[in-house]
LUMMINU-789798 format. One record per residue (C-alpha): residue number from 0; residue in three letters; y, z, x. Coordinates in nm, 2 decimals. Layout:
N
@num=NUM residuo=ALA c2=Y c3=Z c1=X .
...
//
This chain:
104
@num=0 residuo=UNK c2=1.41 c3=-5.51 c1=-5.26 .
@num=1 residuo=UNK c2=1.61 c3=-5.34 c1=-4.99 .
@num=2 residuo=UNK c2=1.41 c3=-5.54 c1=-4.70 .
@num=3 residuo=UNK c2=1.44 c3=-5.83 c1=-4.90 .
@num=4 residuo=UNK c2=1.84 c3=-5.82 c1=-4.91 .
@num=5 residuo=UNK c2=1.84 c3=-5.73 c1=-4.51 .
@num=6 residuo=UNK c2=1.63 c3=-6.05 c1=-4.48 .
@num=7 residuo=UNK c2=1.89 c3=-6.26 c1=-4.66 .
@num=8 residuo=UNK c2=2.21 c3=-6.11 c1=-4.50 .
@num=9 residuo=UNK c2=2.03 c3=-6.18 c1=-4.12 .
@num=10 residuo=UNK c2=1.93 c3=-6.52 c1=-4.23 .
@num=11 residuo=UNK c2=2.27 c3=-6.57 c1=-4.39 .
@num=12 residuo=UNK c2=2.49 c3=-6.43 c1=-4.05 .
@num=13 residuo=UNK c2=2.24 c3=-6.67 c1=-3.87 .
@num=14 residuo=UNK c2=2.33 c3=-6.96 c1=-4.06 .
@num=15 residuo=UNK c2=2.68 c3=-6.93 c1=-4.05 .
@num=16 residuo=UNK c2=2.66 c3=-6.88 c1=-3.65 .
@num=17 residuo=UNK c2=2.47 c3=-7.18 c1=-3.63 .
@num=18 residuo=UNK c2=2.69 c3=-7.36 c1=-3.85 .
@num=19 residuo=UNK c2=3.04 c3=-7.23 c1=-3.61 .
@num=20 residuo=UNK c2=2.84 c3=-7.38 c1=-3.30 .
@num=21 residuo=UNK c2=2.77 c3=-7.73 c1=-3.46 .
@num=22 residuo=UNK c2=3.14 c3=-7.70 c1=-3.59 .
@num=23 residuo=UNK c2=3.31 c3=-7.67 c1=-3.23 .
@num=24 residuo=UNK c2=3.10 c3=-7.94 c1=-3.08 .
@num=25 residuo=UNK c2=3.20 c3=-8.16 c1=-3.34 .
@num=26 residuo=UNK c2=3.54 c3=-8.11 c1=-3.28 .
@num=27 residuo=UNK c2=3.53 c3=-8.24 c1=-2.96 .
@num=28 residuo=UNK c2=3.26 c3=-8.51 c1=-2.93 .
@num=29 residuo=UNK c2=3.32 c3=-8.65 c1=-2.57 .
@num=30 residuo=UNK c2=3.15 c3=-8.61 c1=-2.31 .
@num=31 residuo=UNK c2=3.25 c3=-8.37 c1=-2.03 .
@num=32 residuo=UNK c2=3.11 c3=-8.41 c1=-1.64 .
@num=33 residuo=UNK c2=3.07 c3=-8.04 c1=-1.50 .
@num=34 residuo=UNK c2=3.27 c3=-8.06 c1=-1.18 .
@num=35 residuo=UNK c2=3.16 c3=-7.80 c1=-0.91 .
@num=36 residuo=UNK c2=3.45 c3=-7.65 c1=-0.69 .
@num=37 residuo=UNK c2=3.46 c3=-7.76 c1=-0.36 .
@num=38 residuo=UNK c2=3.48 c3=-7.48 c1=-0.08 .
@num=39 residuo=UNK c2=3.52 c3=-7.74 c1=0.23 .
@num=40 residuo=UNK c2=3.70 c3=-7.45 c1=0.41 .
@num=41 residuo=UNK c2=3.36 c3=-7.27 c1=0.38 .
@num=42 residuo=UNK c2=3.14 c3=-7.51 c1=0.60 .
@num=43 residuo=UNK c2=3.38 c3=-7.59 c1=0.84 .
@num=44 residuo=UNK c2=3.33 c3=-7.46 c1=1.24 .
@num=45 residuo=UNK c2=3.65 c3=-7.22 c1=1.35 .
@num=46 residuo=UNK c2=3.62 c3=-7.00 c1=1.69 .
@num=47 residuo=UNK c2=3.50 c3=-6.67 c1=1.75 .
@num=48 residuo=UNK c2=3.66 c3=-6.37 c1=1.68 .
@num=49 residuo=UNK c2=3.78 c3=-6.11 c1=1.91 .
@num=50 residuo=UNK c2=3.55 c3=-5.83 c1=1.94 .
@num=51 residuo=UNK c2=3.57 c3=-5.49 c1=1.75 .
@num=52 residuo=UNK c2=3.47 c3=-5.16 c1=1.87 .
@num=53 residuo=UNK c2=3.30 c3=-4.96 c1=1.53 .
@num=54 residuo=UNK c2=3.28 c3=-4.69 c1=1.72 .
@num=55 residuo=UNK c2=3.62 c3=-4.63 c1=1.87 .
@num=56 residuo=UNK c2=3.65 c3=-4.25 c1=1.75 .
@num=57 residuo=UNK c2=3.32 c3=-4.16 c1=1.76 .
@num=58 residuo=UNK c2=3.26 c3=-3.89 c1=2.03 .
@num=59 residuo=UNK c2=3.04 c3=-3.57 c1=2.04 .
@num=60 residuo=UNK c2=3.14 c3=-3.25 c1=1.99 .
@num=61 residuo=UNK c2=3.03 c3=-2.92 c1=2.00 .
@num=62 residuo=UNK c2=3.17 c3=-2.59 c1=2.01 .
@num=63 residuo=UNK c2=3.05 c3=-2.26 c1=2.10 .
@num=64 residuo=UNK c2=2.69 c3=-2.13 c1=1.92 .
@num=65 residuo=UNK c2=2.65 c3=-2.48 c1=1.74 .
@num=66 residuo=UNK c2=2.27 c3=-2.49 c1=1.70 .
@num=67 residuo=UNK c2=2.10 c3=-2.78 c1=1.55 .
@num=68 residuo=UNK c2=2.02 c3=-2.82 c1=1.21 .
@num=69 residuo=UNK c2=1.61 c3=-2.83 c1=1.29 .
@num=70 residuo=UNK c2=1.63 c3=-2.49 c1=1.40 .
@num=71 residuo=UNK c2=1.79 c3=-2.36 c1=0.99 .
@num=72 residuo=UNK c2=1.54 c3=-2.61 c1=0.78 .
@num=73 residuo=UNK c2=1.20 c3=-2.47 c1=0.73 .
@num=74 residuo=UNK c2=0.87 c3=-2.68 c1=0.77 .
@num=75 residuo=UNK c2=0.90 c3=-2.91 c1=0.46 .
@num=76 residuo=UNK c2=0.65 c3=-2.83 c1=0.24 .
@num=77 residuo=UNK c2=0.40 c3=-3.11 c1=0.14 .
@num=78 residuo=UNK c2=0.12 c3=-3.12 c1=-0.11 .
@num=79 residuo=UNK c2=-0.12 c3=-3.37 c1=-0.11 .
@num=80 residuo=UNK c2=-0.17 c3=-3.59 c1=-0.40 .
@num=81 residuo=UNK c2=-0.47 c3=-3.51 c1=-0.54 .
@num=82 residuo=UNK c2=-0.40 c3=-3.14 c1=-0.57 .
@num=83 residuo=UNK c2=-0.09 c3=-3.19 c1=-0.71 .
@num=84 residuo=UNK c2=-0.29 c3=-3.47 c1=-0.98 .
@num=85 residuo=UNK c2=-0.53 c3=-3.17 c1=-1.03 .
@num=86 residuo=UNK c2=-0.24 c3=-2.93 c1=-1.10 .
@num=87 residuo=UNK c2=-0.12 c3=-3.18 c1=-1.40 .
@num=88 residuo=UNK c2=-0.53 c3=-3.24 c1=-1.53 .
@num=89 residuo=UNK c2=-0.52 c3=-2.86 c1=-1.57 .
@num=90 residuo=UNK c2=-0.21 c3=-2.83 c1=-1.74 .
@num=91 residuo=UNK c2=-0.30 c3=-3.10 c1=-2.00 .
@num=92 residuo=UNK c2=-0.65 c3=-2.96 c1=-2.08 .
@num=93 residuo=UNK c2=-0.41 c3=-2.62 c1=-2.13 .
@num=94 residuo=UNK c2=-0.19 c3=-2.77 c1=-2.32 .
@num=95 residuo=UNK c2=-0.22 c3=-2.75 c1=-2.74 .
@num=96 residuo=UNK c2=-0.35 c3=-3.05 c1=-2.90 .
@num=97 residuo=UNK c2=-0.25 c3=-3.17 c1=-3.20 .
@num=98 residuo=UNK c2=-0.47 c3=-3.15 c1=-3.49 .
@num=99 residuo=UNK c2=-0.55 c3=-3.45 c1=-3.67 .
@num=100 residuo=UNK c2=-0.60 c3=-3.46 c1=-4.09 .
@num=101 residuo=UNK c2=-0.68 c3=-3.75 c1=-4.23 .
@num=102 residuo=UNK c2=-0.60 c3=-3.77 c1=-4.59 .
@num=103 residuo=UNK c2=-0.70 c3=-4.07 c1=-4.81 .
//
């Protein structure tokens, strides 16, 4: 009964949002050309700009016992795919399974 009620308020909202659509084109039956904006400023040729140094500020610097950071990081550790898929195959035949009762 209760799914049959949601049925009829969705097909009811449904209706009446169809209904509001048809209602505001009716209003207003003419015809109306979409008219793009035109960007003519866009296309046109102007002259180069004067050039801009990005890197104006940009110098090096270093003070005393400033060691690169290569020297702090340790060797990245990588594992290799298939150990790490074997790692996961192990974990899921650990893992509990669910038991499964079938009741008629």
């Amino acid at each position: 009964m209760k799914t049959l009620l949601s049925v009829f308020v969705v097909c009811l909202l449904g209706c009446v949002g169809a209904m509001g659509q048809v209602a505001m084109s009716a209003m207003n039956g003419q015809p109306q050309m979409l008219v793009l904006p035109d960007y003519a400023q866009h296309a046109s040729q102007t002259g180069m700009a004067q050039a801009q140094d990005l890197m104006e500020q940009s110098g090096s610097s270093s003070a005393h016992g400033e060691r690169p950071l290569w020297e702090f990081m340790p060797e990245p550790h990588i594992t290799p795919l298939g150990d790490s898929a074997r790692v996961v195959r192990k974990e899921h035949a650990k893992a509990k399974k669910a038991v499964v009762v079938w009741s008629s």
